[in-house]
PLY file of the C-alpha trace (Angstrom):
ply
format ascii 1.0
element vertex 343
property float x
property float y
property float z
element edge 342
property int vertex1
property int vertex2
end_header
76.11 66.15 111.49
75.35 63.94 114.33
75.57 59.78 113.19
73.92 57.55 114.51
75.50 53.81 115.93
74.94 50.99 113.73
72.11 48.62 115.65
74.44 46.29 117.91
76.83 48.72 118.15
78.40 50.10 121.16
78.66 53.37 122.32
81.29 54.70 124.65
81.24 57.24 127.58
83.62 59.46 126.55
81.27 59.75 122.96
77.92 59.93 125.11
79.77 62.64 127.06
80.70 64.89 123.97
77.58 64.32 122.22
75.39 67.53 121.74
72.66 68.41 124.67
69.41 67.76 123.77
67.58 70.81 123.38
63.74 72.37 123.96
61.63 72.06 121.16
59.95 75.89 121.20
56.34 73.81 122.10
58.33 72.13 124.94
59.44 75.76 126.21
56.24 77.24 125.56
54.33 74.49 128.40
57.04 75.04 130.71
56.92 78.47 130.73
52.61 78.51 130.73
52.70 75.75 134.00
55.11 78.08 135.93
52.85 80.70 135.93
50.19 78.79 136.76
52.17 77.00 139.71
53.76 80.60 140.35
49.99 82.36 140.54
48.59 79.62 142.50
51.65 79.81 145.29
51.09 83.21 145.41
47.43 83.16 145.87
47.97 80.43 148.47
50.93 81.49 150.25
49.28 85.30 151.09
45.60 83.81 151.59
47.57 81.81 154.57
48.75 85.33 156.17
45.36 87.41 155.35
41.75 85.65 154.90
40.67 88.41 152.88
42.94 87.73 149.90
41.14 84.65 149.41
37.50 86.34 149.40
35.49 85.45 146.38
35.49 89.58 146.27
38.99 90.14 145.90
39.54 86.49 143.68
37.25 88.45 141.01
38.74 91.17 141.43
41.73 89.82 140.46
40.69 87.58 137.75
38.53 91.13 135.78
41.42 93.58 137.07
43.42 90.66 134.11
40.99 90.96 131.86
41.68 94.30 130.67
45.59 94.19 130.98
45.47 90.59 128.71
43.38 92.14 125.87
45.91 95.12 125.63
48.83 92.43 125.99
47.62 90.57 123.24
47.69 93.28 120.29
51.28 93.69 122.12
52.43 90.39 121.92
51.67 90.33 117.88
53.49 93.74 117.59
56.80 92.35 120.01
56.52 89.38 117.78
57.62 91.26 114.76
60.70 92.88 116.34
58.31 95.75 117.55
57.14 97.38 120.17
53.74 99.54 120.89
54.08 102.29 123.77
50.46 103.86 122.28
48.37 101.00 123.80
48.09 103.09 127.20
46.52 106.51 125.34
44.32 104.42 123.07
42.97 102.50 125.75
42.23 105.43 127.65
40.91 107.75 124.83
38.51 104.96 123.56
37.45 104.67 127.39
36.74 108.20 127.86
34.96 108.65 124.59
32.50 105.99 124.80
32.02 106.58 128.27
31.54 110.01 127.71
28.79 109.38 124.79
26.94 106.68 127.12
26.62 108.98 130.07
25.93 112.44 128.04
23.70 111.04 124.91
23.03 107.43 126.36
24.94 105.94 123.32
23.80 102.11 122.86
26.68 99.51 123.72
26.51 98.53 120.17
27.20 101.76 119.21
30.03 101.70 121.20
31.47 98.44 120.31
30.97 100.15 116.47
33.53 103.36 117.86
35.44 101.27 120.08
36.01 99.04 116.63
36.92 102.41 114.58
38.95 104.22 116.66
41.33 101.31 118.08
41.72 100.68 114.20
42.16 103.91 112.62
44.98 105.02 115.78
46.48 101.72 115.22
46.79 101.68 111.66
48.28 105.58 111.44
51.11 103.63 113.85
52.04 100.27 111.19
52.34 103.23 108.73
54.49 105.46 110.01
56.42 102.16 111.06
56.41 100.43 107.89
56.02 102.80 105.27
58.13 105.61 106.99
60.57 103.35 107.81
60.50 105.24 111.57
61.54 103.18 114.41
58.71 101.39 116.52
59.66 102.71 119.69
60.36 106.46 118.10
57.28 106.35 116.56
54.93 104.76 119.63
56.41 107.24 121.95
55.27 109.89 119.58
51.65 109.18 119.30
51.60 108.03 122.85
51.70 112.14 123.30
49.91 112.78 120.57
46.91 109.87 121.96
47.12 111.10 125.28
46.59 114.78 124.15
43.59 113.47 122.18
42.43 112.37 125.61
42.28 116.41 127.27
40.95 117.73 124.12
37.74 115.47 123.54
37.10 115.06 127.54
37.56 118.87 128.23
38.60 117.73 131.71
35.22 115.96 132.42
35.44 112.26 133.28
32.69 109.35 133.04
31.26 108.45 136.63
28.53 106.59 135.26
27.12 104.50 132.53
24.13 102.74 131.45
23.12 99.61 132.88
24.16 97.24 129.54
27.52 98.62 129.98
27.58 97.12 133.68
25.99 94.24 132.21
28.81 93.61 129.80
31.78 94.18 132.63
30.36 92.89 135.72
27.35 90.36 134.70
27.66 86.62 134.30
27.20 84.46 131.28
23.62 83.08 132.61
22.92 82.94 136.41
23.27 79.37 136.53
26.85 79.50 134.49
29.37 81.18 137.01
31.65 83.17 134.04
31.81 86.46 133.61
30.79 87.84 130.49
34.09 89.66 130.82
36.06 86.53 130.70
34.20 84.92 127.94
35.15 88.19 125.78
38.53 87.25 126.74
38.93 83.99 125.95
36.99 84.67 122.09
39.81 86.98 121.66
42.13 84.48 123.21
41.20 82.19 120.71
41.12 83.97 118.08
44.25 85.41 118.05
45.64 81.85 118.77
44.31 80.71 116.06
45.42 83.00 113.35
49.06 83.16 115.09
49.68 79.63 114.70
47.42 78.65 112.33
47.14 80.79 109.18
49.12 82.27 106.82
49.47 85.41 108.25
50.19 84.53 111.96
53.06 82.29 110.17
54.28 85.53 108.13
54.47 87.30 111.88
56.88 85.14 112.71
58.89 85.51 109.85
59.20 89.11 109.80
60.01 89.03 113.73
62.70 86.15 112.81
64.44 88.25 109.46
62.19 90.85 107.76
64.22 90.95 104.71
64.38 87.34 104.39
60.63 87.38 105.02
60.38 89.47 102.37
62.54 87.64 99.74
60.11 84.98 100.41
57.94 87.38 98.76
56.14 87.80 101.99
54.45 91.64 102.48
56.56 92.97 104.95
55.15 96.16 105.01
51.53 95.11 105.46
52.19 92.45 107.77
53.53 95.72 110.03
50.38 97.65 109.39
47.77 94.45 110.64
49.79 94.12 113.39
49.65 97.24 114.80
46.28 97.42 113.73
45.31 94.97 115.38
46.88 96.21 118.65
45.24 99.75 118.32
42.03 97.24 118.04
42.39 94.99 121.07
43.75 98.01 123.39
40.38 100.24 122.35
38.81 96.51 123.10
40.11 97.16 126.30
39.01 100.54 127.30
35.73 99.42 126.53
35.71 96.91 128.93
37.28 99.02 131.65
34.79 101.77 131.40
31.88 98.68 131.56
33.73 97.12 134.32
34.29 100.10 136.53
31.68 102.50 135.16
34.13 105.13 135.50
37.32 106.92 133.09
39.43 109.72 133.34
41.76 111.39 131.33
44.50 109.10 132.63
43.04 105.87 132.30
45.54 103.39 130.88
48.14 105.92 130.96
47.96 106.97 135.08
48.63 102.57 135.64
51.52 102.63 132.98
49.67 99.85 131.13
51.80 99.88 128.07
54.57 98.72 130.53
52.58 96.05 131.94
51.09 94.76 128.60
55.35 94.54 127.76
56.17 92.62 130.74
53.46 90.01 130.86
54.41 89.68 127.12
57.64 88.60 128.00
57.04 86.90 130.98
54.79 84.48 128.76
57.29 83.58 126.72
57.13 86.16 123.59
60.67 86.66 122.57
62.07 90.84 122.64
64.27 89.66 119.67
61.00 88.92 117.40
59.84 85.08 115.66
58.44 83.56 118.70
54.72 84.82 119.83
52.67 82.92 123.23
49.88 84.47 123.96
48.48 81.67 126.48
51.42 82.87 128.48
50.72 86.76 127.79
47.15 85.86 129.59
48.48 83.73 132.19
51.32 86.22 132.50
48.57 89.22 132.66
46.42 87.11 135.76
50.27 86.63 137.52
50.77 90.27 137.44
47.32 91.31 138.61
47.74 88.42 141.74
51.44 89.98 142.71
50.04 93.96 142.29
47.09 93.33 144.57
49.14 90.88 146.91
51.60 93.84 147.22
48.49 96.05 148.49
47.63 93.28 151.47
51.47 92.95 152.48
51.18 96.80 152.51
53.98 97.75 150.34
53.72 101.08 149.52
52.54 102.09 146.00
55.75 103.68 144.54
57.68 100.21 144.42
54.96 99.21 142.09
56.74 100.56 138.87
60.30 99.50 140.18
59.03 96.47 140.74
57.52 96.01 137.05
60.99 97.14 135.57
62.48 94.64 137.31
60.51 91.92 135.86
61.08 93.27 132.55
64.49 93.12 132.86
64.57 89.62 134.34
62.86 88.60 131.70
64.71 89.72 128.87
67.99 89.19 130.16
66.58 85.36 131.07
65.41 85.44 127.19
68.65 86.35 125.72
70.76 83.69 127.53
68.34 81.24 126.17
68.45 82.27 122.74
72.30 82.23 123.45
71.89 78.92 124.66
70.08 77.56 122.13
72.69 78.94 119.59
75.46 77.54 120.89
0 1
1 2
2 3
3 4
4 5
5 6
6 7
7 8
8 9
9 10
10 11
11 12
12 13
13 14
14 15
15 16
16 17
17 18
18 19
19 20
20 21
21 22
22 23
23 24
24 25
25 26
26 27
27 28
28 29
29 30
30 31
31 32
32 33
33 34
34 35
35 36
36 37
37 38
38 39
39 40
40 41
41 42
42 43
43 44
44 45
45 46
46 47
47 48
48 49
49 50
50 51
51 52
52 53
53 54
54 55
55 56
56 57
57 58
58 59
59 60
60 61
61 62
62 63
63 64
64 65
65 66
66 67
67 68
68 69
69 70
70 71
71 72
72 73
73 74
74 75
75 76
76 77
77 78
78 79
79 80
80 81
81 82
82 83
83 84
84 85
85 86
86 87
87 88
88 89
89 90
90 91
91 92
92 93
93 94
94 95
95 96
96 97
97 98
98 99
99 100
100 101
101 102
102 103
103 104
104 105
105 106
106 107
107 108
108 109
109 110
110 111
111 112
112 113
113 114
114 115
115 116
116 117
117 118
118 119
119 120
120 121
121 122
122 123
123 124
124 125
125 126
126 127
127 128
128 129
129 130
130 131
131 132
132 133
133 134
134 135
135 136
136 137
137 138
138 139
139 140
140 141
141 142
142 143
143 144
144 145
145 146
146 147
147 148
148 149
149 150
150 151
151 152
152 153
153 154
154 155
155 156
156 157
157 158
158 159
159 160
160 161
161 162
162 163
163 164
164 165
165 166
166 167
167 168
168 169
169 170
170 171
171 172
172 173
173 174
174 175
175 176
176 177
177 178
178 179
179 180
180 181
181 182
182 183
183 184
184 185
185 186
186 187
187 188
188 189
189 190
190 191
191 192
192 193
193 194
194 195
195 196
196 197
197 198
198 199
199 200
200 201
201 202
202 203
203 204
204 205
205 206
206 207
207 208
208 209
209 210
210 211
211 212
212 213
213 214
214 215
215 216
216 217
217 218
218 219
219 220
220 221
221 222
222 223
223 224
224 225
225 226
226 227
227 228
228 229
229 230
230 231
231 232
232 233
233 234
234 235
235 236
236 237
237 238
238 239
239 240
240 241
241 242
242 243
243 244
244 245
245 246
246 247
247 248
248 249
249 250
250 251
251 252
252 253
253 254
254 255
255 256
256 257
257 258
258 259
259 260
260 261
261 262
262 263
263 264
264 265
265 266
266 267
267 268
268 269
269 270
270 271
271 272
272 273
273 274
274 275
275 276
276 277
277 278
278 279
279 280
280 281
281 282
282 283
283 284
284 285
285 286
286 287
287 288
288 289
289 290
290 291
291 292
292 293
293 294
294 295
295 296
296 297
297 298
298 299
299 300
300 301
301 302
302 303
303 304
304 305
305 306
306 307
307 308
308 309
309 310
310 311
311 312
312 313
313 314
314 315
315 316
316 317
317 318
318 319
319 320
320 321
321 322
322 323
323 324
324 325
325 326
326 327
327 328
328 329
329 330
330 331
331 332
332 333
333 334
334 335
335 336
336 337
337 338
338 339
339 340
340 341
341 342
């Protein structure tokens, strides 16, 4: 234990020297980490704007901000399940089957959008919850597990499409992806969907009961659970709740681009994406640390650099490479941290 000098005491150099480094609160960590992105987005923006006028079109800067939309509400439900030492490779398929089945049901049978949101609130539940189970109560590992219904999900896709894919959909869909808030407030509905889900999630991760047992079970499950903490359930909400936000999200896409195919979500590897902006926010691979401003700021980052990559004409196949890479930047960057602060 560190004491303290008497008042009117001195202190020498060679003492000041050997005395402990102050270290980063996790709040202190968390606001560096959520300005860099936003310095890091806005350089980017700026920097290829300079080069070609057309990045900075109020076209392509909506683009950008919608195309992070979807990706953020998928990255949520991911940042919850990396939170508690987990991981969910299923987002992609359950995005894209919700897409593809409400789209489907508008364009054939001109399903109502609140029918939709009803399905869309169903289906992201019911696929998510079969995951926490065979996580928690099967005791299977997350990524064994994900990997598995990510087939199974993405088969689910072919059988209830039959090959057909959604080219249109009824105008309140558009409404919902591409309108604004009231013409005389600039936001896209979109975005305001976002930030609800934003908040609420915030909310309940750092300010209930349960977003406090997250935590614990990312941190040390079986001390969570001598705590007499419900380890098991905690596992099925969470992945619950990411089965909900990524059908969320399929729902959107199909009202933002009035379109879906069978490999929505899975053709743009989004379950990779949700996993890097995740960890480029500041959620920690190792579990007990959740930031989902930074999984949304991280989200609007990667859409900036993907579509920056398309004006510097890069071709399309370093996309991927270039997401792996900034996975493993990331984590390795996360681990000499939490090596850091453990020293």
């Amino acid at each position: 234990m560190t004491t303290l000098p008497l008042p009117g005491s001195r202190v020498s150099q060679r003492e000041i020297s050997q005395a402990p480094p102050r270290r980063r609160t996790p709040g202190r960590r968390r606001e560096v980490r959520e300005v860099t992105l936003i310095v890091a987005t806005a350089l980017t923006i700026l920097l290829v704007g300079i080069f070609n006028h057309g990045f900075l079109s109020t076209q392509n800067l909506r683009f950008m901000l919608l195309n992070s939309v979807v990706l953020s509400l998928v990255a949520l439900g991911q940042t919850l399940v990396i939170a508690t030492r987990g991981i969910d490779l299923s987002v992609a398929p359950v995005m894209g089957l919700t897409a593809v089945v409400t789209g489907l049901l508008a364009q054939g049978s001109g399903l109502s959008l609140p029918g939709a949101v009803g399905i869309t609130v169903v289906l992201g539940l019911l696929l998510g919850t079969l995951n926490g189970l065979l996580v928690a109560r099967l005791a299977i590992p997350p990524i064994i597990t994900t990997l598995g219904t990510y087939s199974l999900y993405s088969g689910l896709v072919f059988v209830t499409s039959n090959g057909t894919q959604v080219d249109s959909v009824p105008a309140a869909y558009a409404t919902l992806g591409n309108g604004f808030v009231a013409p005389f407030i600039p936001i896209p509905i979109a975005v305001l969907v976002l930030a609800i889900a934003l908040l609420l999630v915030w909310f309940m991760l750092n300010h209930t009961r349960f977003g406090r047992a997250i935590l614990a079970v990312g941190n040390n499950d079986v001390a969570a659970y001598n705590a007499g903490i419900g380890v098991t359930g905690v596992k099925v909400r969470v992945y619950a709740l990411s089965g909900l936000l990524a059908a969320i999200a399929g729902l959107m896409f199909v009202c933002y681009t009035g379109s879906a195919t069978v490999t929505t979500g899975t053709g743009d590897h989004v379950e990779l994406q949700s996993i890097a902006v995740a960890l480029i926010g500041g959620t920690a691979i190792a579990g007990g640390r959740g930031n989902v401003v930074g999984t949304v700021l991280g989200s609007l980052f990667l859409s900036v650099v993907l579509t920056a990559l398309v004006f510097v004409h890069v071709p399309p196949i370093w996309y991927s490479a270039g997401e792996g890479l900034m996975i493993l930047v990331t984590v390795t960057a996360g681990m000499r941290q939490n090596r850091g602060g453990n020293g």
